[in-house]
C-alpha positions in Angstrom: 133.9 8.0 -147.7 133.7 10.2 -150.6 130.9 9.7 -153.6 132.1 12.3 -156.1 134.3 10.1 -158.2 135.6 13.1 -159.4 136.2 14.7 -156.1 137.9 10.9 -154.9 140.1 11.5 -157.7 140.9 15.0 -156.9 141.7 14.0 -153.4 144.0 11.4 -154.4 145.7 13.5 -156.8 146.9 15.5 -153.8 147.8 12.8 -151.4 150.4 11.4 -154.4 151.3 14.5 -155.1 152.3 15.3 -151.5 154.2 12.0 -151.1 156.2 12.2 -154.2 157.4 15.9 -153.3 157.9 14.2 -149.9 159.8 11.6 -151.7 162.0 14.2 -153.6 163.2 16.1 -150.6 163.8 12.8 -148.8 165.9 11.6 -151.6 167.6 14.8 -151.8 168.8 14.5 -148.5 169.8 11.3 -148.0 172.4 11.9 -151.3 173.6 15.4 -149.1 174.4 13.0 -145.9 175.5 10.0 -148.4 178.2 12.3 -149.9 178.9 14.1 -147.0 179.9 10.6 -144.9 181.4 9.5 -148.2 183.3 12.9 -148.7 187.5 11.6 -148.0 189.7 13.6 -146.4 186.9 15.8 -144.0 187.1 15.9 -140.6 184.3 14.5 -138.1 182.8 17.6 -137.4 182.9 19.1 -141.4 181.1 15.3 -142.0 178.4 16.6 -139.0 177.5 19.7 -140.2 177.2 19.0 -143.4 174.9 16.1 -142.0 173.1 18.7 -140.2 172.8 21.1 -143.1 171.2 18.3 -145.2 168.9 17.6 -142.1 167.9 21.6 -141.8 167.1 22.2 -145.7 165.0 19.4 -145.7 162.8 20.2 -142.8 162.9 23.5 -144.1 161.2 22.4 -147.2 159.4 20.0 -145.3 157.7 23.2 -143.4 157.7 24.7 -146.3 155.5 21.7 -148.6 153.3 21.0 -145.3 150.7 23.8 -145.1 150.8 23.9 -148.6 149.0 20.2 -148.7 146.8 21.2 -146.0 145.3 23.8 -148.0 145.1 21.1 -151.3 143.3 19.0 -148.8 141.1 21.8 -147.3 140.1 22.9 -150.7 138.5 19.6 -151.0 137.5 17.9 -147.7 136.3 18.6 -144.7 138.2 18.9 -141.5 137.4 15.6 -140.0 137.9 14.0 -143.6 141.7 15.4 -143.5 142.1 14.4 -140.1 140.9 11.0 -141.8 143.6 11.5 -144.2 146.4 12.6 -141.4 145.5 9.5 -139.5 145.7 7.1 -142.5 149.1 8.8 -143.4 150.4 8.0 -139.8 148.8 4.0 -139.5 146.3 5.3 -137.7 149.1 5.9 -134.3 147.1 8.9 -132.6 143.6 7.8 -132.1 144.7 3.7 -130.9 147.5 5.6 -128.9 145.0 8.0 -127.5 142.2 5.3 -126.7 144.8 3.6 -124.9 145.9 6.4 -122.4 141.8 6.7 -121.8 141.8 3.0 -121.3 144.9 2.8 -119.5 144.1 5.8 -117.1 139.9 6.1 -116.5 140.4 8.8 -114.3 142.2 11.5 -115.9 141.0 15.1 -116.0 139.2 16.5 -118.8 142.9 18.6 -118.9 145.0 16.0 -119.2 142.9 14.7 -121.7 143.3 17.5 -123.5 146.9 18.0 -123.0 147.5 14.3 -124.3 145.2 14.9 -127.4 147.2 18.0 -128.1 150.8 16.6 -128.3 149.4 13.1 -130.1 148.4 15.7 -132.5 151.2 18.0 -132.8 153.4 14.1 -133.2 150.7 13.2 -135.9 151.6 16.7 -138.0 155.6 16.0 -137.8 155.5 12.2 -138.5 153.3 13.1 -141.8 156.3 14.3 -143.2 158.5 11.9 -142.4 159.9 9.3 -145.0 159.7 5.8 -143.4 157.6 3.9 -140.9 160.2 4.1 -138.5 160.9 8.4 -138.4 156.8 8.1 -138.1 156.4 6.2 -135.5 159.7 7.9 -133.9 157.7 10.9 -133.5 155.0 9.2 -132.1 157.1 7.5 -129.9 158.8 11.1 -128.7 155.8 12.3 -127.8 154.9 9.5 -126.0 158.0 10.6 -123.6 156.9 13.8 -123.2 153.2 12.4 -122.1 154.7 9.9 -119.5 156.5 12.4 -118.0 153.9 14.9 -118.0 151.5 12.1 -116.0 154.6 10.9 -113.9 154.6 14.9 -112.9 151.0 14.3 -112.1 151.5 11.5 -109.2 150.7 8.7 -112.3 152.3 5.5 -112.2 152.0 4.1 -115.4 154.2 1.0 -115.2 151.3 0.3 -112.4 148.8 1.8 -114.8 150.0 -0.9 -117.4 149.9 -3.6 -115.1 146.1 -2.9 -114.1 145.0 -2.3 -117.9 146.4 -5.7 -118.6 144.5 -7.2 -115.9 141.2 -5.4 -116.6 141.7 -6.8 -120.5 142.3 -10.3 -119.3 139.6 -10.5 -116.6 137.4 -9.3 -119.8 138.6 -12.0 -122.2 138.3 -14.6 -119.2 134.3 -13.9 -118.7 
């Protein structure tokens, strides 16, 4: 929704940029876990730390990179515009996923609502740094747990929860 062309091209200047340094720690450590499963001669646990040293510097950079392109972004957009750009970076996961609980659960407390919007967006801020569609949405999908569980905690059934939104959705189609 920008109508600076100049600003537009500013602002996708830093999204590239961000995925391409993305894309070079990424790369970087799947060689370090390449090698060290194709390393001969190490043991199973030399092979798993090495793994999980790969796995450490690149979240480290990752955490590192991240508020870096927050500020880029800030410098340039608004916050609802970067939460724009989170969202488009992450298919868009946290506000279907979110409109579901709501229509899934009608009754929850402002609190819970909260609590759910909070951890969708903490999920949303890890899963923009990951490198496929699958670590993104395995974030999401983490989260997701910890949400469940948090409304099991709270007397929820959502297995019962599921069956009456489906019901709700086809009695709507059906009218």
């Amino acid at each position: 929704g920008l109508s600076d062309p100049a600003q537009t091209a500013r602002v996708s200047a830093v999204i590239a940029r961000q995925y391409e340094d993305l894309s070079r720690i990424h790369a970087r450590r799947d060689e370090q876990i390449q090698a060290a499963k194709a390393t001969p001669g190490i043991d199973k646990a030399t092979q798993e730390a090495r793994v999980a040293a790969a796995r450490a510097e690149a979240l480290a950079a990752q955490n590192t990179l991240h508020p870096v392109y927050l500020a880029r972004l800030a410098a340039e957009l608004s916050p609802a515009q970067i939460d724009q750009v989170k969202d488009g970076m992450t298919y868009g996961v946290l506000p279907l996923t979110f409109r579901v609980y709501q229509e899934m659960l009608p009754n929850l407390t402002d609190e819970q609502k909260q609590q759910i919007l909070a951890w969708l967006v903490e999920a949303r801020e890890l899963a923009m740094d990951a490198s496929t569609s699958e670590e993104k949405h395995g974030w999401f999908g983490k989260y997701k747990g910890r949400i469940n569980n948090y409304l099991a905690a709270a007397g929820i059934d959502m297995k019962q929860a599921e069956r009456e939104l489906a019901a709700r959705r086809k009695s709507a189609t059906t009218k």
